[in-house]
C-alpha positions as CSV (number, residue, x, y, z in Angstrom):
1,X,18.3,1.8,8.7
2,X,18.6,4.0,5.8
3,X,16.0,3.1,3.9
4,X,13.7,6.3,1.6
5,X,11.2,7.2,4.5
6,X,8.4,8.4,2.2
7,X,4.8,10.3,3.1
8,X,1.7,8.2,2.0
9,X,-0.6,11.3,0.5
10,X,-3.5,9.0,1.4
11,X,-2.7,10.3,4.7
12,X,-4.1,13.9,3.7
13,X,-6.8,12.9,1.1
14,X,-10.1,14.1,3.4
15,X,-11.1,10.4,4.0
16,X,-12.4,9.4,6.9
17,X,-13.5,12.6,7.9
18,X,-9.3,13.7,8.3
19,X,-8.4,16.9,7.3
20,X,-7.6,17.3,3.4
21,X,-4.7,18.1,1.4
22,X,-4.4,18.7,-2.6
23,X,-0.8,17.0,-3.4
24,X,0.7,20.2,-3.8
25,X,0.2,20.4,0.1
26,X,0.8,16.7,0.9
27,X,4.5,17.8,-1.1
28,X,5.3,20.4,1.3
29,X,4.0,18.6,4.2
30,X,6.7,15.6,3.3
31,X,9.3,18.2,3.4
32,X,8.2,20.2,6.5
33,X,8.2,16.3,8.6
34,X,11.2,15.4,6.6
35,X,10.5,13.0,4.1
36,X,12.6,11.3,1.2
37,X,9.6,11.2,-0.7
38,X,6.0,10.2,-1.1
39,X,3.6,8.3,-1.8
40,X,1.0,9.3,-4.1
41,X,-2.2,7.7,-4.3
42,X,-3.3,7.5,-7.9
43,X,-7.3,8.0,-7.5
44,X,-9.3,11.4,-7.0
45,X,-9.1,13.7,-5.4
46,X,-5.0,13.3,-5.5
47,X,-3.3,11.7,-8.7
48,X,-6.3,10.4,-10.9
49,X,-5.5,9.5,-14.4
50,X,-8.5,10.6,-15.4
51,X,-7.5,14.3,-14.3
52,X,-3.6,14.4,-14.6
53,X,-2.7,15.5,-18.3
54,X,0.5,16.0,-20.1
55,X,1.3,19.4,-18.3
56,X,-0.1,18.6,-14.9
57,X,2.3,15.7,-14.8
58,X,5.3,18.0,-15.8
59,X,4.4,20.7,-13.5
60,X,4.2,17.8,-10.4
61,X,7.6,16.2,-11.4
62,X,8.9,20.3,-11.2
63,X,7.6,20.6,-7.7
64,X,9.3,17.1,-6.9
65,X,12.5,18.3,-8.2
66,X,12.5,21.4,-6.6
67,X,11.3,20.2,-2.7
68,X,14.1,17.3,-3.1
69,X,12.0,14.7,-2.8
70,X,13.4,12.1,-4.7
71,X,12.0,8.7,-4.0
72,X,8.3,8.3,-5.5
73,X,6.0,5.6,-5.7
74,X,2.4,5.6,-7.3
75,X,-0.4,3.9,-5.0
76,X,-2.8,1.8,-7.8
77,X,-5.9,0.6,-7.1
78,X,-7.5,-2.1,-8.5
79,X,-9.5,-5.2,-7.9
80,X,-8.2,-8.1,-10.6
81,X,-11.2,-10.5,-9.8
82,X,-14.5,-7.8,-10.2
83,X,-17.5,-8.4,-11.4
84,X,-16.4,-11.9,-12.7
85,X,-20.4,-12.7,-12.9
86,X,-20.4,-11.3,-16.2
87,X,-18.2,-13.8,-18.3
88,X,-18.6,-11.4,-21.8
89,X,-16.7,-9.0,-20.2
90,X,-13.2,-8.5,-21.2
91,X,-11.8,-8.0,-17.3
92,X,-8.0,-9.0,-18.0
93,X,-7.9,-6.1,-21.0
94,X,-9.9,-3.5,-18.6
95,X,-7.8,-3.8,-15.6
96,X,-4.4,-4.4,-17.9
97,X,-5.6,-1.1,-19.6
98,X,-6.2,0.7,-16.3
99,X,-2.5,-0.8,-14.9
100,X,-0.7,0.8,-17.9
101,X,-1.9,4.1,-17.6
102,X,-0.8,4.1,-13.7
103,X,2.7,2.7,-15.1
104,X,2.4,5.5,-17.6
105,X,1.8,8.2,-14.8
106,X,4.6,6.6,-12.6
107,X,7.3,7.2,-15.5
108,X,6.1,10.6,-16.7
109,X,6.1,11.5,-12.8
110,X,9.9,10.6,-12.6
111,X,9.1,7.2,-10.9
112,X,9.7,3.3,-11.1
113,X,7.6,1.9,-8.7
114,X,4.0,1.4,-9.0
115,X,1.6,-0.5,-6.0
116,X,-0.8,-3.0,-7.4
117,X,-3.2,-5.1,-5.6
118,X,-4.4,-8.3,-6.2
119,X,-8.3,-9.0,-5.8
120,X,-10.8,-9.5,-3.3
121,X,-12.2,-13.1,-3.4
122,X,-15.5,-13.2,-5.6
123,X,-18.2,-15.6,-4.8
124,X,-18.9,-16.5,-8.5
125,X,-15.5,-18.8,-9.7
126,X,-13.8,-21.4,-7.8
127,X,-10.5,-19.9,-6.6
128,X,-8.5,-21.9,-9.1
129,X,-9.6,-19.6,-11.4
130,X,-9.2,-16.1,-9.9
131,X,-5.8,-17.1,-9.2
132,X,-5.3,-18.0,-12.9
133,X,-6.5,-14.6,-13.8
134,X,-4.6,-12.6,-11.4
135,X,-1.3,-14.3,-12.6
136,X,-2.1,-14.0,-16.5
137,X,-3.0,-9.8,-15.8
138,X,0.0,-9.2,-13.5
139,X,2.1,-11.1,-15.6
140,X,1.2,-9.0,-18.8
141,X,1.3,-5.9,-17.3
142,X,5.0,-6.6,-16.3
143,X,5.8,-7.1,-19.3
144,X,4.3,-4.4,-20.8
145,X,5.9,-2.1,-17.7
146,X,9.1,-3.1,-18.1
147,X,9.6,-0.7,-21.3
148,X,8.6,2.2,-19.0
149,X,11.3,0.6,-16.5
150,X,8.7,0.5,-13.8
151,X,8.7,-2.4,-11.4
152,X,4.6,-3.8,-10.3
153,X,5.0,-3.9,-6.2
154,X,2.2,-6.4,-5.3
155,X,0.8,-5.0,-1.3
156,X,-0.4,-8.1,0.9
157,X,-3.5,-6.3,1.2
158,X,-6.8,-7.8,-1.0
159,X,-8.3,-11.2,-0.2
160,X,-5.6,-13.2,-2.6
161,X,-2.6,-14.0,-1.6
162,X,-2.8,-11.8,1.5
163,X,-0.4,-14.4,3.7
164,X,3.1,-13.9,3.0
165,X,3.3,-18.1,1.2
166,X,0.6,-17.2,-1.0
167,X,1.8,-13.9,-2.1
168,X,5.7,-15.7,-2.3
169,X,4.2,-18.3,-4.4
170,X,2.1,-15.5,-6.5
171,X,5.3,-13.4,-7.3
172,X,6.7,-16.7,-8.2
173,X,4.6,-17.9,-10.6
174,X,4.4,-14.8,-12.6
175,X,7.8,-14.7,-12.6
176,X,8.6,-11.5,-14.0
177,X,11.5,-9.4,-12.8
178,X,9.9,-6.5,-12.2
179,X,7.2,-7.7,-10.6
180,X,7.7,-7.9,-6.4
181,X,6.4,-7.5,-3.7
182,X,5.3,-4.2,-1.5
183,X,5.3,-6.8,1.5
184,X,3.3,-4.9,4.9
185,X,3.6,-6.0,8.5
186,X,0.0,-5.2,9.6
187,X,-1.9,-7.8,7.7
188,X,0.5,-11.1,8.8
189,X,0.3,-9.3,12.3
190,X,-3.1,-9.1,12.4
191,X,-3.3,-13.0,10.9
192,X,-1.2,-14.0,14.2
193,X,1.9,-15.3,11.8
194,X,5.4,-14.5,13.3
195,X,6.7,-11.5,11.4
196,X,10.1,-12.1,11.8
197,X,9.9,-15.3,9.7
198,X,7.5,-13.3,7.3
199,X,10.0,-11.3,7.0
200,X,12.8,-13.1,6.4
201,X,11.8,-14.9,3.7
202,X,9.8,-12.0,1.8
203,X,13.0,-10.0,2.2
204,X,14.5,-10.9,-1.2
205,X,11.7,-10.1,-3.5
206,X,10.1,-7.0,-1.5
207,X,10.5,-3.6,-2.8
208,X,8.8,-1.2,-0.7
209,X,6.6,-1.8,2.7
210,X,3.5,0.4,4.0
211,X,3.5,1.1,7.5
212,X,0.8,1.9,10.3
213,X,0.3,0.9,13.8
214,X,-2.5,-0.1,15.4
215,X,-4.3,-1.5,18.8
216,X,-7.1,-4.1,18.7
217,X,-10.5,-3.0,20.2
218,X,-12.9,-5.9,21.4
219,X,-16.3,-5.8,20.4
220,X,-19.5,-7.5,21.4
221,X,-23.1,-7.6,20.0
222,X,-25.8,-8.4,22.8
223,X,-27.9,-11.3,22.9
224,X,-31.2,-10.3,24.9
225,X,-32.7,-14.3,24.3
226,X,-29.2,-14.9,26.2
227,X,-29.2,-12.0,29.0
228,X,-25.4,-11.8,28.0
229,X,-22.9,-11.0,25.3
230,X,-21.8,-12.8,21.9
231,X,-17.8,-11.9,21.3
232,X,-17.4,-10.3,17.4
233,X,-13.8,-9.6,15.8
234,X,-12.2,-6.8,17.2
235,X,-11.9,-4.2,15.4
236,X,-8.5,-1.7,15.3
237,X,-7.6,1.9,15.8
238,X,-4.4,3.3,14.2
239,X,-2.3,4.9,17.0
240,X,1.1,6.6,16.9
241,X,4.1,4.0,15.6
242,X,5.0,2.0,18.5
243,X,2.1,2.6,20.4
244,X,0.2,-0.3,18.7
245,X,0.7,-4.1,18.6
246,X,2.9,-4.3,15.4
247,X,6.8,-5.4,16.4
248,X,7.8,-2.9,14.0
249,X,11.7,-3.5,15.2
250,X,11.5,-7.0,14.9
251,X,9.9,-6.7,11.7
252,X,12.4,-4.5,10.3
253,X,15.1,-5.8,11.0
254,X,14.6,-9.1,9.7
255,X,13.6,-7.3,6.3
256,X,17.5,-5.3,7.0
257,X,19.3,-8.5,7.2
258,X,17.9,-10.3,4.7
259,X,18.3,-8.1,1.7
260,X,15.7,-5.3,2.2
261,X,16.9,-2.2,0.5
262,X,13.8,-0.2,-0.9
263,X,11.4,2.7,0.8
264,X,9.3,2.0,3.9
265,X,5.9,4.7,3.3
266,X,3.7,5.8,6.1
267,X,0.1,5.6,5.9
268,X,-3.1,6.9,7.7
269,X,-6.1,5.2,6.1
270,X,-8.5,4.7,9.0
271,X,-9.5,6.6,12.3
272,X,-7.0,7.6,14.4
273,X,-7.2,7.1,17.9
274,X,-6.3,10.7,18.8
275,X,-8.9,12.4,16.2
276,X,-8.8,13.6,12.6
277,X,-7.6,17.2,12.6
278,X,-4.6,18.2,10.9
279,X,-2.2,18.8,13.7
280,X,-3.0,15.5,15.0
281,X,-1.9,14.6,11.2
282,X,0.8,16.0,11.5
283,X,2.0,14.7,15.4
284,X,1.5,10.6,13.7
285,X,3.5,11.3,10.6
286,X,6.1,13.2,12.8
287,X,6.2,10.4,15.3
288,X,6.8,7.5,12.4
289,X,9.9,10.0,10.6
290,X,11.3,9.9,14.6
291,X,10.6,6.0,15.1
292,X,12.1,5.1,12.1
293,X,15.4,7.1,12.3
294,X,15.9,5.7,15.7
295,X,15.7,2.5,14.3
């Protein structure tokens, strides 16, 4: 595969208790483990709007230029179906606001790719209607993205549309070129779906995929009325790529065959396994550059 191998800079941000990087770091940290590129996540304390002016954005599309790293995609956050309790609130405007200014980042920052989410699944409207309202926003903000000629990549990650025919049918229905799909492996692995069939048929309209591996951990809350043990959802720990229970390989090359051309982004956005200091960083991110090449 030669697919853009890019650094998630969510990998460095401090969180979790991991050791920190500003984005000028997480840059020559991508170069040092040799990566195409990165992936910057566009909330504090790396790429905020809200602290990214006219000549901060030049100066970071400089230090792009200059350490080579030429594949870039801008990690959104948002969460289409908030705080939908308070009907007088204009949500599709707020969070189509919001979305333009990360498109508008991603274009000044030299890039045409921009990670969206959809929304986690609120308890106050019948999921008729959050759908509705996910569609109508995405579908706008396409639209309005398309004259900066960046593409929405929609990441299998929030409560809707998270299996791979709900987020097929999703992309679908807006039906808006640039809008795809930033189509991960963890979350249909994790749902127990075969990932090479995932894969196969998310293939044409995926963009860009996040990576992480991890192992499942079982967990049990006692009972003392019971003198025994009530089984809970395991929970995971992120471990080094192809240590975990993700068939990466498998994955990947069914995304390969069936059309899959765009940048594959490694993340660290939870514990690791092996602790949170920066060489241990460091080994995970090296590790996923190796796995992938091999591949």
């Amino acid at each position: 595969m030669n697919n853009p191998l890019l650094l998630h800079s969510v990998s460095y941000a401090g969180l979790w208790g991991q050791a920190f990087l500003p984005v000028e770091g997480v840059l020559d940290k991508a170069v040092q483990l040799g990566f195409d590129g990165v992936m910057l996540m566009a909330k504090r304390p790396h790429t905020s709007v809200l602290d990214w002016g006219p000549r901060e954005r030049e100066l970071l599309r400089e230090q792009l230029a200059q350490r080579n790293l030429r594949h870039l995609c801008l990690a959104g956050y948002c969460n289409l179906t908030a705080d939908l309790e308070h009907g007088e609130i204009p949500h599709r405007e707020l969070q189509v606001t919001y979305l333009l200014e990360l498109v508008k980042l991603t274009h000044e920052l030299g890039g045409t790719l921009l990670r969206v989410f959809t929304g986690y699944e609120h308890p106050t409207a019948d999921p008729g209607r959050q759908t509705r309202l996910i569609i109508e926003t995405l579908k706008e903000t396409a639209q309005r993205a398309a004259m900066f000629g960046v593409t929405l990549g929609i990441q299998n990650h929030h409560d809707h549309a998270v299996d791979w025919q709900s987020l097929h049918d999703l992309i679908h229905a807006i039906g808006e070129p640039n809008c795809q799909a930033c189509y991960d492996a963890w979350a249909p692995a994790l749902q127990g779906v075969d990932l090479r069939t995932a894969a196969r048929a998310m293939a044409p309209m995926t963009v860009h995929t996040t990576t992480a591996d991890y192992q499942l951990r079982p967990r049990f809350r006692y009972r003392p009325d019971l003198v025994n043990y009530e089984v809970q959802t395991p929970s995971t720990l992120a471990v080094p790529m192809g240590e975990g229970l993700i068939d990466y390989p498998g994955f990947l090359k069914a995304l390969d065959e069936n059309g899959f051309t765009g940048s594959i982004a490694y993340e660290m956005c939870s514990p690791l396994r092996d602790g949170r200091d920066m060489d241990t960083l460091d080994r995970y991110a090296r590790r996923f550059v190796d796995y992938l090449r091999a591949l």
